[in-house]
Structures are given as structure tokens and as C-alpha cells.
C-alpha positions, 0 to 999 in steps of 0.5 A: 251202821249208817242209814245213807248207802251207795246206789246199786245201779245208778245212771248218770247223766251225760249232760243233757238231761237236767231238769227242775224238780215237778213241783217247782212251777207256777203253771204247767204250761212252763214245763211243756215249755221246757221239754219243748225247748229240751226233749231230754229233760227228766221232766218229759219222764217226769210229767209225761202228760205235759210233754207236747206229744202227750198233751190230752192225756192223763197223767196214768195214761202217759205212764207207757210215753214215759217208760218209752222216752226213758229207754230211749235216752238210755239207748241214746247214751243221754244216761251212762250206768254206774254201780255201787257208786255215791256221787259227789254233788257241788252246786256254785253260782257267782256270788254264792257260797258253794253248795254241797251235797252227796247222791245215795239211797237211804234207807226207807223204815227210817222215816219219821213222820211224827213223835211216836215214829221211831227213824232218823229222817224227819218228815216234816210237811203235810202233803197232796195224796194225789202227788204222792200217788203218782210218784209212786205209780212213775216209779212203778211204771219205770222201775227208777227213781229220777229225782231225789229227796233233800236231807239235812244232816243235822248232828254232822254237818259241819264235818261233813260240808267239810269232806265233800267240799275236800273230795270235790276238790281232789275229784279232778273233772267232774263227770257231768255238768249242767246249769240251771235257769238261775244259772247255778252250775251242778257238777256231779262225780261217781264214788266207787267203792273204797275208803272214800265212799265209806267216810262220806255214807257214814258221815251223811248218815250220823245224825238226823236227817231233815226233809228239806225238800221231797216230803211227796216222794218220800212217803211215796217210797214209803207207800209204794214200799220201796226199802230204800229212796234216792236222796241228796244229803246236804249240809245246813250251810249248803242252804237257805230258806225262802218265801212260799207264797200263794196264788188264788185264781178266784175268789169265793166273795167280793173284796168287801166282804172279804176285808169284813171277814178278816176282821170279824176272824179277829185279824187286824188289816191295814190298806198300805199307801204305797203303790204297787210295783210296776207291771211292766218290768222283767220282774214279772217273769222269773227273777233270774238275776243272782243275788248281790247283796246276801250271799246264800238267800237266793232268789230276790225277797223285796216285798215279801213281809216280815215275820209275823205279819202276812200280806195280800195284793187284790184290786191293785190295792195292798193289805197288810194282814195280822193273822190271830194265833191261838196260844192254845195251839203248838208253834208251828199251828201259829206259823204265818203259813199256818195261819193263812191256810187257817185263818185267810184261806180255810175260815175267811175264804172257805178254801180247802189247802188242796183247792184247785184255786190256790197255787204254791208259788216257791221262792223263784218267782218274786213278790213283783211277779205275783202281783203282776198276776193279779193285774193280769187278771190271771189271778185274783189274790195274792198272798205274800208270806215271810219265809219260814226262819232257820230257827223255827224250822229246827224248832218244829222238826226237833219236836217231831211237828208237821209245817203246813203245805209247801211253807218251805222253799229251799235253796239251792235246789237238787236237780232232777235227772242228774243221778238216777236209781234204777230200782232192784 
């Protein structure tokens, strides 16, 4: 029996509904910017209260503006229904190797957040109850899932990357598409039931999978008890990891006391001679230029720090960081992000994870954007960190561990308001 099924009610988009996930931003103000720009975007459903017409109000107070717009887009015939459908799901992107993936619900008992939980699909970060809390109450309120859980399929990828790419293939014109601000093309194809649809849950659901992206909404559905989430199975090589930095608005201290701090924490800190890039280029916003020179990383990693050593940007001036481990802790306690919520942020700065100073900043922003923050003075610290490697992620979740807050930022990313569940 395979723990991937079709989706019993679904709804696909028409075209004009396409949205990055709720959590892919830097500022909130940039969603309200996009639904401006786009009132069918899934992200007015999404983050109700950041929707122009709602600003003011909370996000439990938006809930009502939320179920309004959803039906209205239904009415509209922005979303078509489809039943017991799986939906093919193709991403490509000049000079990129093609993504692949397939929409259909999982089941929810199937979960593992830790070595003594039995489950296939591996959680494998900590989280914000707080966004878990409201995912559950969206879903609630809309009786659908709008965006979907990442899972990497671990024990068949390779087979599986191989009959997706071959049923996109022989699919014809896909139903929908929609580009992303990268410029990545989504294209999406209904499978009704038959053969085809039983090949593909079986081989999306041989082995385990891996939470590449979604850790809130999974244990959303597991918190608002939903048997079953909406999900996109994907292939290792379908992927990439990168950097996860982070965004401090305030300090707690000044900078001497900071550097102090770090040396009495037993870190090593070195002042880097090399100036800070310039401030004045496109850099400074989202980095949409496609990659040239690694097919598959992604976004732009120029001045991220390698492995092992963390690096922050204060005052114009740059620090290299070498964090101490505790070899008396598991590997991923002594992950560069663990040590920085460890060490820099929680005994250096005093910070807890969940501070409202701290911001999660994924890989679509670049290290010159960053920096740019703090010489805007719309920040005060920038702290840049080596994206997690392949090796150590498999490592952390074969051992059932949990990676620190937001420390993995995959690529491609599964677009939001594509394929909906509406929810039995």
C-alpha cells in the first residue's frame, strides 16, 4: 500500500492564481505588493490581512475576507474541479536541469518527527507554533489546502524522476501554466484514474519521504487532525539546497561588546579587509538573474561563507565567525545554523529563535542584499551562513534529528495556488 493518494476533490488553477509560498519573504509589505499587483494570487487567500483591502486587521479577523475571495475566484472560474486526479508538475528554467514532481495527498499517521515515531514522511525542522496555528485555522476556515508540503522521495527517486519526466512527456499541453518572479515556468497536468495514476502514487510512495519544504503545514494537518495533506513528491535530483541566512533589526549591545561576547563564548573572529559590496546595485533587491555558471544551485551564492565558518556584516565592517562545537552534542547541534541560534544569537546576543528582531532570509535574496539592509539601516546585523550540504541533511534525517529553524532553503520551490484540495 502506498501512503501517496489521488486528490479527492481538487481544483486547478486556470492560470492566474500562482503564488510563492507565505513564508518566502523578507518583508510583508512585499506580499501586499504582490496581491496588489495580482489580486488572484493564492496569497490574498493566503495571508488575508496582508491583502490591501484588509490591512489593519489580524490575521483571525481576515479569516472571513479570506473564504470571500476563494469563493470568488471559484465563481470566477480562476479554479476548475477535477476529482480523484494526481497532477503531474514539471518546472524548467533556462539553464536548469528540469524539475519534477507529482501533487496528491498523503496520508497524515505517517509522520515522523523523531526516532521513537513510527511513519515514512520524515519531519525534520523545528518550527513557529504561532504559523502553525494559523495554517490550521486558514484550513479550517476554507475547508482547502492551498499550498502543498515538499517531499523527497528517497528509496525510488531515481525511478520515479524517470516516469514523471516520461508521463510529461506523453501528457501533450500541459492544463495550466504559470511563471514564477525567477522566471521558472510551472506547468501542471491532472491524471485521472487508470494504470498511469497507480505507477506514480506507488512509486511517490515506496520509501521515505523527507520534508524538503512545508515542516508548518505538516504538523498543521497533524494538529488540525486532517487524515490526509496536500503534498508534491519530488525527486533528489529535482533539487538543491541553499543559503538560509538571517536579519537582525536590533541589537541588544553595542559592537564592541558584541565582538567581546564572541570571544569570551570561545569563537574565533577575524575582521575581513575586503570591502563590502557596492550598495547601489540591482543586487540590493531580489537577485532574479538565472544561474550561469552551476546548473541546478539556484539563486546567486557569491559571498555566502563556506562550511564551517558563519559570517556577519555590522557597521559597514565584516566578521568572519568560527562558532565552537560541543563534540559532546549530536551533528546537527553543531550545524553552522545550529551554532548560530546557539551560540551568536541565544548566548551572544541574548535572542530567542522566535524574536521578532530576527528574520529568515531563504536563498532568493543575495548576500549583496543583505548587506544592503544594514547599510540602509533597515537592519543592524547580517548574518550569512554556508547553506546546509546534501550530505548532512541525509545524515540528520536517517538519524531521525530535527535541523534548526528554517536552515534549509530548497530549490526549486513548489508554487503555491496551482492545485488545491478541497478537504472532505
Amino acid at each position: 500500500m502506498t501512503v501517496v493518494h489521488s486528490i479527492s476533490r481538487a481544483w486547478l488553477t486556470t492560470g492566474a492564481t500562482g503564488a510563492q509560498n507565505y513564508d518566502e519573504f523578507a518583508d510583508d509589505a512585499e506580499i501586499t505588493a504582490i496581491i496588489s499587483a495580482n489580486p488572484h494570487s493564492a496569497l490574498a487567500v493566503e495571508m488575508p490581512h496582508l491583502a490591501p483591502e484588509s490591512l489593519g486587521k489580524s490575521f483571525t479577523a481576515s479569516l472571513p475576507d479570506a473564504v470571500a475571495r476563494l469563493a470568488l475566484e471559484r465563481a470566477e472560474g480562476n479554479y476548475l474541479p477535477s476529482e480523484h486526479v494526481v497532477v503531474l508538475y514539471r518546472i524548467t528554467a533556462p539553464g536548469e536541469p528540469t524539475a519534477y514532481g507529482l501533487w496528491g495527498m498523503v496520508d497524515t499517521d505517517q509522520i515522523s518527527a523523531s526516532a521513537d515515531e513510527a511513519g515514512l514522511v520524515i519531519r525534520n525542522e523545528e518550527v513557529f507554533i504561532e504559523k502553525v496555528r494559523e495554517r490550521v485555522a486558514l484550513a479550517g476556515a476554507l475547508g482547502t489546502l492551498l499550498s502543498p508540503v515538499l517531499l523527497l522521495q528517497t528509496a525510488k527517486g531515481e525511478e520515479l524522476h524517470a516516469a514523471l519526466a516520461a508521463a510529461t512527456e506523453a501528457a501533450g499541453e500541459p492544463a495550466a501554466t504559470d511563471v514564477d518572479q525567477s522566471g521558472r515556468t510551472h506547468a501542471i497536468w491532472p491524471i485521472a484514474p487508470g494504470p498511469l495514476q497507480d505507477e506514480l502514487t506507488a512509486l511517490a510512495g515506496g520509501g521515505e519521504l523527507v520534508v524538503a519544504d512545508g515542516n508548518h503545514r505538516s504538523l498543521a494537518a497533524q494538529t488540525g487532525r486532517l487524515p490526509r495533506f496536500l503534498a508534491v513528491v519530488t525527486t533528489p535530483a529535482s533539487v538543491a539546497i541553499q543559503p538560509y541566512n538571517r536579519l537582525v533589526s536590533e541589537l541588544p549591545l553595542p559592537l564592541d561588546e558584541l565582538l567581546k561576547r564572541l570571544g569570551e563564548a570561545g569563537a574565533t573572529v577575524n575582521e575581513l579587509p575586503r570591502p563590502a559590496p557596492p550598495t547601489d546595485s540591482p543586487g540590493l533587491g531580489r537577485d532574479t538573474a538565472p544561474p550561469t555558471d552551476s546548473p541546478g544551485l539556484g539563486r546567486d551564492t557569491a559571498g555566502i561563507p563556506g562550511k564551517g565558518t558563519v559570517e556577519i556584516y555590522v557597521q559597514g565592517r565584516t566578521f568572519a565567525l568560527g562558532l565552537p562545537a560541543d563534540l559532546n552534542l549530536p551533528l546537527v547541534e553543531n550545524l553552522d545554523h545550529a551554532l548560530v541560534e546557539r551560540v551568536l544569537l541565544g548566548d551572544v546576543l541574548g535572542l530567542d529563535p522566535g524574536d521578532k528582531r530576527i528574520s529568515y532570509i531563504g536563498g532568493d535574496y543575495s548576500a549583496a542584499w543583505l548587506r544592503g539592509e544594514v547599510d540602509a539601516q533597515h537592519a543592524e546585523l547580517a548574518v550569512l551562513i554556508a547553506p546546509v550540504t546534501v550530505d548532512d541533511f541525509v545524515k540528520v534525517n536517517l538519524e531521525r534529528q530535527k535541523l534548526p529553524r528554517k536552515s534549509t532553503w530548497f530549490t526549486p520551490k513548489a508554487r503555491g495556488g496551482l492545485v488545491l484540495s478541497q478537504l472532505d
